[in-house]
Every structure is written in C-alpha cells, then in structure tokens.
N, C-alpha and C positions, 0 to 999 in steps of 0.2 A: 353701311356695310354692303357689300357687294360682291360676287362672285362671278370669272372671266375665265371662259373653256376657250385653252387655242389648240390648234390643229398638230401643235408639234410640237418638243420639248427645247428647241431651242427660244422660239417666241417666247415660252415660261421664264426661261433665264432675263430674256431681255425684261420682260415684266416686271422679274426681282428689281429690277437694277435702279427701277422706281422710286424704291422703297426711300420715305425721307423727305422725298420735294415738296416744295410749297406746292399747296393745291387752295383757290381759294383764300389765301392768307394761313393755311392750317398744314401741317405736317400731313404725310398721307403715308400710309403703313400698308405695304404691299406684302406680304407673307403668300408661302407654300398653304394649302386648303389641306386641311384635315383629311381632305374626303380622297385628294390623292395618294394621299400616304396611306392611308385605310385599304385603296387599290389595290395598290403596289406589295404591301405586305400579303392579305389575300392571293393574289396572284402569284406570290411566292410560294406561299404554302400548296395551294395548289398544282404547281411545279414540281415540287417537293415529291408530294405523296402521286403523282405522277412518273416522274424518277424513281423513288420507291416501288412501284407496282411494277415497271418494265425492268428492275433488273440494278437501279442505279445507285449508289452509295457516298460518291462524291458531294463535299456540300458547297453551301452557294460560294461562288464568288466573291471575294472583299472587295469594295467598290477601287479605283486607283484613281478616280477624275473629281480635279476641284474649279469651281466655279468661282471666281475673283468678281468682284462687282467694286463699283465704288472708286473706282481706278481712273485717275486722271485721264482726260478724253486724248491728250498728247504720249502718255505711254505708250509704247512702241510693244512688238511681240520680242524683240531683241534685250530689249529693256526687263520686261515679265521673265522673262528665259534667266538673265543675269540674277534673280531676287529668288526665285525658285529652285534653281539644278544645284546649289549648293547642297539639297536635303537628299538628293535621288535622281535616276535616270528618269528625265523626260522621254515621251513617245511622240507628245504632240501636242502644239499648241495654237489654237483656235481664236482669233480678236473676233468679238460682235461688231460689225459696223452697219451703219444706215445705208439700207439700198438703193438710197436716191442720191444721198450727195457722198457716200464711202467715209465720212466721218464717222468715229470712232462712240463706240457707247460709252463705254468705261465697263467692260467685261470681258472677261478671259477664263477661258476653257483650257485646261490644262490636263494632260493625261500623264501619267507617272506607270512607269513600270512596274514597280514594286508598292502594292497597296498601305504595306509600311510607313514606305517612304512617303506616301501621297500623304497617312493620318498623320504622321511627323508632322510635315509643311502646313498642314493644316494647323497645326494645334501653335507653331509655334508662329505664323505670320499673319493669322486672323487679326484684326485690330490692330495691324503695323499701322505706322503715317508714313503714308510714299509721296513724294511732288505733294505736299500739304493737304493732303487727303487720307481719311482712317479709311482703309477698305477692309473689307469682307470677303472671306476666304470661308465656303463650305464645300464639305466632302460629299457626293452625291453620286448613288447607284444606278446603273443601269435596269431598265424594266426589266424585268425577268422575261426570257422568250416565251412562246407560246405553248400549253401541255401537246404532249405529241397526238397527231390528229389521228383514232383508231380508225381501222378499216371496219367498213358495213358491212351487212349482204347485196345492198343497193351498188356501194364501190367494184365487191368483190365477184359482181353476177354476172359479168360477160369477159372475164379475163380466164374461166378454163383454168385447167390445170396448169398447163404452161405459164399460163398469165401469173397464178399463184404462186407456184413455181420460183419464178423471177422476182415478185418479190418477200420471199423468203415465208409465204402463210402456210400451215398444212392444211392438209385437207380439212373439212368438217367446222374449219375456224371461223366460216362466213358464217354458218348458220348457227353460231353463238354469239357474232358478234350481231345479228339481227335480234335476238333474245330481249325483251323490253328491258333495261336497266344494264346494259350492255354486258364487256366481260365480269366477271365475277371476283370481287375487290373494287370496283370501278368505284371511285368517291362522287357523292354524291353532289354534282357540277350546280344545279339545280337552288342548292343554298343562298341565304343575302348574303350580299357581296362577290358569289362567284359568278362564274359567267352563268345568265339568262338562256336558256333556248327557247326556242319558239314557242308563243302561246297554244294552247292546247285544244280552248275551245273555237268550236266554229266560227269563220266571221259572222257579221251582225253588224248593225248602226250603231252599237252601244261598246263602249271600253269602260274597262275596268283600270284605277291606276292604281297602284299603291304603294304605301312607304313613301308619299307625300309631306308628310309633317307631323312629330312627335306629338300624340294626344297630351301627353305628360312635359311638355316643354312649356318653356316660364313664357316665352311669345303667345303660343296657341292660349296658356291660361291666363295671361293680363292683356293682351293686347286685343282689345274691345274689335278691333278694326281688321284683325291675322286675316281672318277665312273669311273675310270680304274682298279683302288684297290679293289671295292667293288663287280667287275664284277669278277675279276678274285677268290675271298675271295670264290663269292656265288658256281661261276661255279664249282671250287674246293672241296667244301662240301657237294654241291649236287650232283652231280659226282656220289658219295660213292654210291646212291641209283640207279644208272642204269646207260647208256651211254645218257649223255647231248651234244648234237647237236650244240646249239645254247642259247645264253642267252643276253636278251635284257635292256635296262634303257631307260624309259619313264625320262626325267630328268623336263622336264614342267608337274608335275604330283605329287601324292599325296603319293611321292616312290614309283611307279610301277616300279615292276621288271616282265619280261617273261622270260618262261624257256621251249626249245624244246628237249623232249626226244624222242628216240628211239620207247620207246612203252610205253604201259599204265601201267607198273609193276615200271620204273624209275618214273612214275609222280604221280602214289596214293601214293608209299613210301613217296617223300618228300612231300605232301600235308599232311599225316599222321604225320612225323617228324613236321613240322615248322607251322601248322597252331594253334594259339594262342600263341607261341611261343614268348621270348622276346631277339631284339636283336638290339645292342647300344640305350639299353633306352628305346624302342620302340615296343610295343606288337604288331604285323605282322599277317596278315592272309594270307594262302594261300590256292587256289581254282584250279580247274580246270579251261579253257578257250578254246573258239572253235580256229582252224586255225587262220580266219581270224581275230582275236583281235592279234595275234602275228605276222601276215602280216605286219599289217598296221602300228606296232607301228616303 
C-alpha cells in the first residue's frame, strides 16, 4: 500500500484511471484516500458554519461534474457528447490526454447543467460497455471555497476611517477583531482536521509532531518492525530541511513524534512543510518544543 499527494485535482483523475492495470503480473487498485474525503467534508462544514455566522442560509451545492475513466483511448469528445446529452444539458467537456505525445488517457470530465441530470447519467451509464470496454462513471464535487478571510486589527490599522469606510467595517470592529479568539461565535478553526495556524510556541532545535500514527491501530500493535519504519521514513524526509540529530516515538501517546535539529533554520523548515499536512490518513501538526519535552520523552 501506498499513498501519492499530487499538486492538482486533475493529475488525481488521471491516477484514477490506473486503476486495474497489470502491475508486476498483479492487478493494482488505485482508489480516492480516505483522508481526502475526510478533507473535503471538514472543509465543508467548516464553510458551512462560516456561511452561517456571516449572515448565510443557502446550502451547499450538488455536485453536476462526472468523471468517466476506462474509456477507450480512440473515443473522441464528440463521441462522449453523443452517449451523455441524451440525459441533460452539457456545459462542458474536458478529454485527459498525455502532454507529450497528445494521446488520449481514456478519461472525460464532463459537466452537466443540471446536478439531476448529471446523478441521472451517473447512475444509469456507470458500467456501460462502450468500443469493448466497461467504463466508470463517478459523480464528483467541487472543494468547497475557502471560509471568508476576517479582518484583523493588523489588516485594519492603517486604512483610517475612510479606509474602513470603503470597505463596509464600523468603527470599533478592528479592535474586536484583534481580541484573542477572534469575533465572538467564531468556530473553533484550531480543531483535527481543520485548518492549522501557526505553531504557538517559540522556535527552538526541537519539533513536536503529532497525530503520526494510531497507538490503537492493528500495524502500530503487531507490526514488530511499524516505529522502526516510521522512524527511519520521518528522519529520512526531514533530513532534507537541515541536519536531524535525533528523532524520537512517544509510542503510549497520541503519535507524538520529536525531532532534534542542529539549529533553528532545519526545525521552522520542517514545522513550515508538515504542519497541517496529511500523512497515512492522518492530518499532523507540527510545532516547535523546549529541550526538555524532548529529554524526557
């Protein structure tokens, strides 16, 4: 098993499209990660109750975009067009192809007007045989935007009345939106799985990681060899960011991992890299830590 972070959601589509080929002499099963969906839904609720606080009532959107994989690499966008608009009004339709030689993946992006119509087509073309191939038809949502970004007192301290003014703050609003724990209703961003801010303690040679690896997971408890692999995996990639010393496994703990660097340039690097970060499934923070928490452990 293995898990592959790419930079954009179309490379994930192409990844899908994997799914099935000999690898090796063995089938190889490319699937969506838990840990995205886990995201995404977070991230919605967080939206949500953002929306909610400013005033908003509308709910989310139904997704309208399907993902066709599977699809003979000679299928044309003309052809996909002909098999789908029978169920609803198309908006748009997208072929994956190789950026080298403009051959075709066998995947199609399709957007529908009407979300309806999109889980229609979905439900009723998944599993056609088209040109002697079973393709795969999933219905898939767009990330949710990003919660609306509040003004500070830092944003709001050289913009004057005027400045305020324009855009639309009253007065006295800066210096409650400086108040620790911001406006008042603000949900608590801070939570696993929502967005991370900035570590809190001072920097220092030493990071704290955590939400590493399930104490309670069947790997961490039979696999003789886990938090040997996982020591040697972290030390390895953190490395990259300066000279690592020392790295520790809190293993009675909530995945605490410690890491002693050289100096303070290898431990804001990787505090910068990996905190909100998601890895095997698992969204991780990492912080700065005094000495002594990496003494002791």
């Amino acid at each position: 098993m293995g898990y592959v972070e790419f930079y954009d959601p179309q490379a994930v589509m192409n990844g899908l499209a994997l799914n099935g080929i000999a690898f090796k002499g063995q089938p190889l099963l490319v699937q969506a990660s838990m840990a995205e969906k886990n995201r995404l839904a977070q991230a919605a609720k967080n939206v949500a109750a953002a929306s909610a606080m400013m005033g908003g009532t509308g709910p989310a959107a139904e997704p309208t975009k399907l993902v066709v994989s599977e699809l003979h690499p000679h299928i044309a966008k003309d052809d996909v067009k002909e098999v789908f608009s029978p169920f609803g009004q198309i908006a748009d339709i997208q072929m994956a192809t190789d950026p080298t030689t403009g051959a075709g993946l066998g995947i199609a992006n399709i957007t529908f007007v009407n979300p309806t119509e999109a889980a229609g087509a979905q439900a009723a073309i998944n599993g056609l045989e088209l040109a002697g191939k079973r393709i795969v038809v999933t219905l898939v949502a767009d990330a949710p935007p990003p919660a609306p970004v509040m003004p500070t007192a830092a944003m709001l301290g050289g913009l004057g009345m005027s400045g305020l003014a324009a855009m639309g703050v009253m007065p006295g609003m800066g210096a409650m939106a400086g108040l620790p724990g911001g406006f008042p209703g603000m949900p608590d961003m801070g939570a696993a799985g929502a967005a991370v801010g900035a570590p809190a303690q001072p920097p220092s040679n030493f990071v704290l990681m955590k939400n590493m690896f399930d104490p309670n997971g069947e790997e961490e408890r039979n696999d003789p060899d886990f938090f040997l692999d996982l020591r040697e995996d972290v030390m390895e990639e953190t490395g990259k960011n300066g000279t690592l010393l020392d790295a520790k496994i809190v293993k009675e703990s909530a995945g605490h991992m410690l890491l002693k660097f050289a100096d303070q340039d290898g431990a804001g690097k990787t505090v910068q890299k990996l905190n909100g970060r998601w890895f095997a499934g698992k969204q991780i923070t990492a912080e700065f830590c005094e000495e002594e928490v990496f003494e002791r452990a």
